[in-house]
C-alpha positions in Angstrom: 0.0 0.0 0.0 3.1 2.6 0.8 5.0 2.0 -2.4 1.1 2.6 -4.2 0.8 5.8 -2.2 4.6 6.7 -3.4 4.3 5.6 -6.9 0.9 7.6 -7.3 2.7 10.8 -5.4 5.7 10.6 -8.1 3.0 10.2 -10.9 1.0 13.0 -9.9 4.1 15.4 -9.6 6.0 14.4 -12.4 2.4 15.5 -14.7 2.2 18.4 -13.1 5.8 19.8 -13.4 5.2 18.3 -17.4 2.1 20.6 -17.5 3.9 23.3 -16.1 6.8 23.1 -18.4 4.1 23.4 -21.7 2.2 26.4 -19.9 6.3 28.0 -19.9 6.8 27.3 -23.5 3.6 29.8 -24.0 5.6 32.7 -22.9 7.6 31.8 -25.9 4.2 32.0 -27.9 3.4 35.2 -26.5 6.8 36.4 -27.4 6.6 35.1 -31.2 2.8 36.5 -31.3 3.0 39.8 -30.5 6.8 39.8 -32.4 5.2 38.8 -35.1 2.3 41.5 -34.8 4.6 44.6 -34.3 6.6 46.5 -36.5 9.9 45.1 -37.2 11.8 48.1 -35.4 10.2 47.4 -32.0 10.4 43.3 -32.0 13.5 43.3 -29.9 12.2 45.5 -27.5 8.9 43.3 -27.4 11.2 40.4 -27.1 13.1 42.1 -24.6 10.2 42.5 -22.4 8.6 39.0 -22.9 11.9 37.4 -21.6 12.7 40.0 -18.8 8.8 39.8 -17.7 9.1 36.0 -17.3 12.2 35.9 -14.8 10.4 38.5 -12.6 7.2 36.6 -12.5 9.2 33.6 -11.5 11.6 35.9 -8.8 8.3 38.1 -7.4 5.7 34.9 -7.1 8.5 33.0 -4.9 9.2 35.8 -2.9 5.3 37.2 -1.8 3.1 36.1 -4.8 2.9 32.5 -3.7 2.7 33.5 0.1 0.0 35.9 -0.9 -2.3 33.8 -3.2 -2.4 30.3 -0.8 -1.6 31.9 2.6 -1.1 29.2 5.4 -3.8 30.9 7.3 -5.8 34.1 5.8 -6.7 37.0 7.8 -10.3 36.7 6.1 -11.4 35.7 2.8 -10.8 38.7 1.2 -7.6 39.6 2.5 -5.0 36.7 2.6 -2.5 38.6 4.5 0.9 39.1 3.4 2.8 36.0 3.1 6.9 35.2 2.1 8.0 32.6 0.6 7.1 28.8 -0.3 7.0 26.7 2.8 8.8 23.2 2.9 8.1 19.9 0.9 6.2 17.3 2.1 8.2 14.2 3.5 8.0 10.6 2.8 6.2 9.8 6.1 3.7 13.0 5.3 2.8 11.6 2.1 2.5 8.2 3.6 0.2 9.0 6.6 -2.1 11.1 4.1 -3.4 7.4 2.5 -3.3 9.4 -0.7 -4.8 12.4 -0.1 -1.6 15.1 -0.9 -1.3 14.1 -4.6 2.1 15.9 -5.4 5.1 18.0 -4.3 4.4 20.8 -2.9 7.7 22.6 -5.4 5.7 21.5 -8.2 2.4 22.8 -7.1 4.0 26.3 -6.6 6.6 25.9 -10.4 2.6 25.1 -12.0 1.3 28.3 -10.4 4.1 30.5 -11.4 4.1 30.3 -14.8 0.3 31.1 -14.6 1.3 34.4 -13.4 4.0 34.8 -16.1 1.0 34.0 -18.3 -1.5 37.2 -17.1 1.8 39.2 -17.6 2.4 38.1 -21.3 -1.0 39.6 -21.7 -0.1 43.2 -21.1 3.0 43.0 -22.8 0.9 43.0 -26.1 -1.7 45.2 -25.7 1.0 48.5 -24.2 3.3 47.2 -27.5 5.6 49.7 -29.5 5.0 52.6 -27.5 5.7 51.4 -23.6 9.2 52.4 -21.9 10.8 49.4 -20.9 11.7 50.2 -17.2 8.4 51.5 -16.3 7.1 48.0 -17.8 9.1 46.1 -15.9 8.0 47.6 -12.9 4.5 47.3 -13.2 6.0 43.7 -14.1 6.8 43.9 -9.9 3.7 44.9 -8.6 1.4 42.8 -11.1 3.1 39.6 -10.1 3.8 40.0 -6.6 0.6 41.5 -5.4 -2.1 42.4 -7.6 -2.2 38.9 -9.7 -1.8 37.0 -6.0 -4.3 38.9 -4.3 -7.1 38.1 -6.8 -6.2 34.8 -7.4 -6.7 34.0 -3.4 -10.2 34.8 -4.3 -11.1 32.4 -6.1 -8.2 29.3 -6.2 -6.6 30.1 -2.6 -10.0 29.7 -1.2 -11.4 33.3 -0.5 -14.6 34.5 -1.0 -15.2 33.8 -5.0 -14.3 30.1 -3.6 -16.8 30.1 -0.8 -19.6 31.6 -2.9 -19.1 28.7 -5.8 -17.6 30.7 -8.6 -15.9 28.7 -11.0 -12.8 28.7 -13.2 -11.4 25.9 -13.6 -8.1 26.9 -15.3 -8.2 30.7 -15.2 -10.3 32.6 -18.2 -11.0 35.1 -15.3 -8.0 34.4 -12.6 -5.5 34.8 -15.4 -7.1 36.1 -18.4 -9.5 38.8 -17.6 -6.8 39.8 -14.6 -4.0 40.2 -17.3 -6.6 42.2 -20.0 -7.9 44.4 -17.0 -4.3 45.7 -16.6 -3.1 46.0 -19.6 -6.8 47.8 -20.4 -5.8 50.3 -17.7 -2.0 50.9 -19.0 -3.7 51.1 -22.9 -6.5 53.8 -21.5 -3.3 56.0 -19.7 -0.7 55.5 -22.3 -2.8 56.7 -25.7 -2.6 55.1 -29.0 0.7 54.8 -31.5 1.3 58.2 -33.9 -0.5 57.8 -36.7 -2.9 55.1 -35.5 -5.9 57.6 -35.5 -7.0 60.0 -38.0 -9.5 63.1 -37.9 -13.1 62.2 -38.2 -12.8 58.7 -37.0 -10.5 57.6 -39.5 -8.5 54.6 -38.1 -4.8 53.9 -40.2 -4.3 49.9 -39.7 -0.6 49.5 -38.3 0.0 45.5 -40.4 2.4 43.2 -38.4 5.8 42.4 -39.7 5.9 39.1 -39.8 2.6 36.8 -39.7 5.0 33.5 -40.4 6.1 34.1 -37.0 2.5 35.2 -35.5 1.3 31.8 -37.0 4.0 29.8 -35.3 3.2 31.8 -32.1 -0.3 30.8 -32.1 0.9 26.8 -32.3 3.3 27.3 -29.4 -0.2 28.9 -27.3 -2.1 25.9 -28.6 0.1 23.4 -27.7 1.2 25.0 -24.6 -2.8 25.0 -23.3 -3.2 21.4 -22.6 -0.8 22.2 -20.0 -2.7 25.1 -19.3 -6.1 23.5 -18.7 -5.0 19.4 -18.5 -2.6 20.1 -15.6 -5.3 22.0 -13.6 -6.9 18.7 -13.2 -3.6 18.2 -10.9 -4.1 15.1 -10.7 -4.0 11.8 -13.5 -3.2 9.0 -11.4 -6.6 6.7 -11.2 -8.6 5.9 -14.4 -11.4 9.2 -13.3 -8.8 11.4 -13.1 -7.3 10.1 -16.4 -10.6 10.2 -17.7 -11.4 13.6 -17.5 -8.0 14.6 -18.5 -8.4 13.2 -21.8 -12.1 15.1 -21.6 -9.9 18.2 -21.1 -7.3 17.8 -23.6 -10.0 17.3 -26.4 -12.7 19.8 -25.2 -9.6 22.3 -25.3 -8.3 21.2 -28.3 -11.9 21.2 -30.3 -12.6 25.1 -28.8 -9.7 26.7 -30.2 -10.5 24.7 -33.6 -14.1 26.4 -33.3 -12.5 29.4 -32.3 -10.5 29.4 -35.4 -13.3 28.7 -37.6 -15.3 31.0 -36.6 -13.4 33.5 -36.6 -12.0 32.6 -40.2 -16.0 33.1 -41.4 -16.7 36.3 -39.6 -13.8 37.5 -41.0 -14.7 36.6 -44.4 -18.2 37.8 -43.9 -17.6 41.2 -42.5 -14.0 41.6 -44.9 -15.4 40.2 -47.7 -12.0 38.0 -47.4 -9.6 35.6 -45.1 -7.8 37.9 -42.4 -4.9 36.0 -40.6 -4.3 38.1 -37.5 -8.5 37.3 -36.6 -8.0 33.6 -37.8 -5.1 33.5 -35.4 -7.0 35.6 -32.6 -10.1 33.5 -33.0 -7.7 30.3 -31.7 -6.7 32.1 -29.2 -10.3 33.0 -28.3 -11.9 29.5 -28.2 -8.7 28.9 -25.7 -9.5 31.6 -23.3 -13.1 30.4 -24.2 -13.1 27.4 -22.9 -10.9 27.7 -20.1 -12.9 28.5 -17.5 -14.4 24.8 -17.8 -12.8 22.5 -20.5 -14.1 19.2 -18.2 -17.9 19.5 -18.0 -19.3 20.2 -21.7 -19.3 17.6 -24.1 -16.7 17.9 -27.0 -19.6 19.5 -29.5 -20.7 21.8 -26.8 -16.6 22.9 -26.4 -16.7 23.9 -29.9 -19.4 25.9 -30.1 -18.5 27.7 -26.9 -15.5 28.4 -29.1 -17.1 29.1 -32.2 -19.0 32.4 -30.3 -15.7 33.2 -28.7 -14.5 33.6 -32.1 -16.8 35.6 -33.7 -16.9 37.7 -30.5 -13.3 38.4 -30.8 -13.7 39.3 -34.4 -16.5 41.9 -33.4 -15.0 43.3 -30.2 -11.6 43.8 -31.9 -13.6 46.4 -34.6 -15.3 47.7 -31.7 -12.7 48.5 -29.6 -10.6 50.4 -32.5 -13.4 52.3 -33.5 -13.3 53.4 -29.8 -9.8 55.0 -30.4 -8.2 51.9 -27.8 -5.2 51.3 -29.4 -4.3 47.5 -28.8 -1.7 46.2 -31.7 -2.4 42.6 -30.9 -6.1 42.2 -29.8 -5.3 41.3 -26.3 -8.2 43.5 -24.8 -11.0 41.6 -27.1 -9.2 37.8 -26.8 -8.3 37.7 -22.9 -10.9 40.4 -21.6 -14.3 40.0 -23.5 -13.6 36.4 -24.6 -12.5 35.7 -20.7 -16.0 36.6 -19.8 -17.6 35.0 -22.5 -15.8 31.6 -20.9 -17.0 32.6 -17.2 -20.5 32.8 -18.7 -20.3 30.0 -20.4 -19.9 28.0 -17.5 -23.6 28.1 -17.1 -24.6 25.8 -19.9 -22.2 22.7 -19.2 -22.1 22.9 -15.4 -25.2 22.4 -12.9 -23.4 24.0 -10.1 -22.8 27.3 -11.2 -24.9 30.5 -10.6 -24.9 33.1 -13.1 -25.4 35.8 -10.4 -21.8 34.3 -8.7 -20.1 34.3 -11.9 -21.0 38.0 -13.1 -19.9 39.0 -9.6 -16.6 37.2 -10.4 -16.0 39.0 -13.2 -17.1 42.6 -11.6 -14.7 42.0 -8.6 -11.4 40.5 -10.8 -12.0 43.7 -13.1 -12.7 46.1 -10.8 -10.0 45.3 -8.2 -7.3 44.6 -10.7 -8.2 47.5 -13.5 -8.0 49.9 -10.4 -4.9 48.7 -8.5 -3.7 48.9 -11.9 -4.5 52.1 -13.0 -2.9 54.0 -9.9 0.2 51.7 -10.0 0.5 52.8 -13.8 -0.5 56.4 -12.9 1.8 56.5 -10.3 4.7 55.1 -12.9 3.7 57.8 -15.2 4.2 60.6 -12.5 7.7 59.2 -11.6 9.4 57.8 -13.9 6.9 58.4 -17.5 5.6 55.3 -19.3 5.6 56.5 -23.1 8.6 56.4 -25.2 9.9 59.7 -26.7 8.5 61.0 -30.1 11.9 60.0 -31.4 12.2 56.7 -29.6 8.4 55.8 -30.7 9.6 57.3 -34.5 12.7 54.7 -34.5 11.6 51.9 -33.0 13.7 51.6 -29.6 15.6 48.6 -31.4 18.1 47.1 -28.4 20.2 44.9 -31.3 22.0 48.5 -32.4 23.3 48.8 -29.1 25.5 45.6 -29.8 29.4 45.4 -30.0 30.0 48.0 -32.7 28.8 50.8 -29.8 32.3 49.6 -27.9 35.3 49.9 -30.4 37.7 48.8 -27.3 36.1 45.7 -27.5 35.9 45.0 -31.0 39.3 43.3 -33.6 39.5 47.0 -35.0 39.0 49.0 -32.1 42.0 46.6 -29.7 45.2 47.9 -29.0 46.7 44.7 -28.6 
C-alpha cells in the first residue's frame, strides 16, 4: 500500500511539473505572437520585455506572490494577509500517513502556479506594444506579479470568498485572463494610442504586423502549450477518473480553439469580404481563453461551439474597440478580456453547479480590483518615472540589437590595442 501511495505521489508530480513546463513554452508563444504583430523596429524591444517579464514573475511569485495567493492561514477571505515565501516539501512519512490524499510536491504545485502568473503578464506585454518604456514595464511587471495577480487569485483558487460563494474557473479565463486584459486595459487607456494610429473624423490607419509566419507559429506554441494550461489544472491523473477527465480536457480544449478558429476565419470573411490571418489567429486564441474556465464538463460538441461564439466575439469586439480609439496592436483586450467573460458565462450551460449571479460577480470583482490597482500603479509610474517612449524613440523603433558590440570599439578586432 506505501510503495502505491509513493508511486501515485511521483505520478502525480511528475504530470504536473510536465504541465507546467508546456504552460512556460507559452511565454515563448506570446513572445513570437506579438513579435510577429509589431513592426519590425520594436520586435526586440517586445522580445526584450517578454523574456525580462518571465524571470520576474518567477523571482516576485516566490518571494510574496505564492505566500500571498495560498496563505497558510488568511486573515479573512478577502484579505490573505501578506505571506513570504514557499514553505517546505512534504516528507515521505507526510505523504505516507495522508493514504493518498496530498497528490504531489508541494515545489511543483508552486513551479505550475508560477508560470500562470508569467501568463496574465504576457498579456499586457501585447496590448501597451511599440509605444511602452521598458523600465516603467518592468515595474508594473513587480507589482502585477507580486501582489495584484496574487491577491485576486486567493479569491477564487486560494480559497477566498469567489471560492466560498461557488464561482468557477477551472483553469483561469478570469484568474489569469481577464486579470491580465484588465491591466493592460488600464496601461492602454493612460498611455494613448501609436502616432498615426488615428486620424481626424474617425478615421483609423491599420498598423499591419511584420511578420505573420512568425504570428502563426506563435499561435501553435499557445495551442500546444494550453493542454498544459487546462490538462494540468486537473492536478491530478493517477486513477482511471482522473485520467478520464484529462483526456475530456485535452479534447474539449483542443476542439474550442479549432471552433474558435473557424469562426473566426467566417466572420472574418463575412464582414471583410476576405480571409484575415491576424483574426484567424485571434479567434484560436479566443476559443482557448473560451473554454478555459471549464474545458471538463461540456461535451466535445458543446466545447466547440463555446468556441465558435468566442471567435466571432473576438472578431466583433476587436472592430469595436478600434473604433473606440483603444489602441491594442495585438487584440489582447477583445481575446483575454471580453472572450474571458464569454468563458465565465459559459460556465452556465455545461455545469449544474454554477450561478450566473456568482459568476458576473466574479468577473465585476477581478475587473474592478485589478483594473484599479492597476490604473494608480501605472498612474503613479507615469508621475515618476513616465511610461511613453519619446517622439523619437516611438519614430525609430527603440531597437536594443544597435546597441551591440559595434557601440564599444575597445572591445571589437579594430577598435583593440593589442
Amino acid at each position: 500500500m506505501d510503495k502505491l501511495v509513493e508511486l501515485s505521489y511521483a505520478l502525480d508530480t511528475f504530470y504536473l511539473l510536465i504541465s507546467g513546463a508546456l504552460v512556460m513554452w507559452m511565454a515563448a508563444g506570446f513572445a513570437m505572437l506579438e513579435a510577429g504583430l509589431v513592426r519590425a523596429k520594436n520586435t526586440t524591444e517586445i522580445l526584450t520585455k517578454n523574456i525580462a517579464l518571465f524571470a520576474i514573475a518567477c523571482v516576485m511569485y516566490l518571494l510574496v506572490g505564492y505566500g500571498i495567493m495560498y496563505p497558510s492561514e488568511a486573515v479573512n477571505s478577502v484579505w490573505p494577509g501578506l505571506g513570504f515565501l514557499i514553505g517546505t516539501e512534504h516528507t515521505t512519512s507526510d505523504v505516507i500517513n495522508s493514504k493518498g490524499e496530498t497528490h504531489y510536491a508541494h515545489l511543483a504545485d508552486f513551479f505550475f502556479q508560477v508560470v500562470f502568473v508569467a501568463t496574465a503578464m504576457s498579456i499586457v506585454s501585447g496590448a501597451v506594444a511599440e509605444r511602452m518604456k521598458l523600465w516603467a514595464f518592468l515595474v508594473f511587471a513587480v507589482v502585477m506579479t507580486g501582489f495584484i495577480y496574487p491577491l485576486q487569485g486567493f479569491w477564487k483558487w486560494g480559497g477566498g470568498f469567489l471560492d466560498g460563494l461557488g464561482f468557477i474557473d477551472f483553469a483561469g479565463s478570469g484568474v489569469v485572463h481577464l486579470c491580465g486584459a484588465s491591466a493592460a486595459f488600464a496601461g492602454v487607456l493612460l498611455l494613448g494610442a501609436r502616432k498615426g494610429k488615428y486620424g481626424e473624423n474617425g478615421a483609423i490607419h491599420p498598423i499591419p504586423g511584420c511578420n505573420m509566419p512568425l504570428a502563426t507559429l506563435g499561435t501553435f506554441i499557445l495551442w500546444m502549450g494550453w493542454f498544459g494550461f487546462n490538462g494540468g489544472s486537473e492536478l491530478k491523473i493517477s486513477d482511471i477518473a482522473e485520467a478520464n477527465s484529462v483526456a475530456m480536457v485535452f479534447v474539449n480544449t483542443n476542439t474550442a480553439a479549432a471552433g474558435g478558429l473557424i469562426a473566426a476565419l467566417l466572420t472574418a470573411h463575412f464582414m471583410f469580404g476576405k480571409a484575415d490571418l491576424s483574426m484567424t489567429l485571434n479567434g484560436a486564441l479566443a476559443g482557448l481563453v473560451a473554454i478555459t474556465a471549464e474545458p471538463l464538463a461540456p461535451t466535445p460538441l458543446l466545447a466547440t461551439l463555446i468556441g465558435a461564439i468566442g471567435g466571432v466575439l473576438v472578431v466583433v469586439a476587436i472592430l469595436c474597440i478600434d473604433k473606440m480609439k483603444i489602441d491594442d496592436p495585438v487584440g489582447a483586450l477583445s481575446v483575454h478580456g471580453v472572450v474571458g467573460i464569454w468563458g465565465l458565462l459559459a460556465v452556465c450551460f455545461s455545469n449544474p453547479e454554477a450561478k450566473l449571479g456568482v459568476q458576473l460577480l466574479g468577473i465585476v470583482s477581478i475587473f474592478g480590483f485589478v483594473f484599479a490597482s492597476s490604473l494608480i500603479t501605472w498612474f503613479v509610474l507615469k508621475l515618476l518615472i513616465g511610461i511613453r517612449v519619446s517622439e523619437e524613440d516611438e519614430y525609430n523603433g527603440v531597437d536594443f540589437s544597435e546597441c551591440g558590440m559595434e557601440a564599444y570599439p575597445e572591445f571589437t578586432t579594430e577598435g583593440s590595442k593589442r
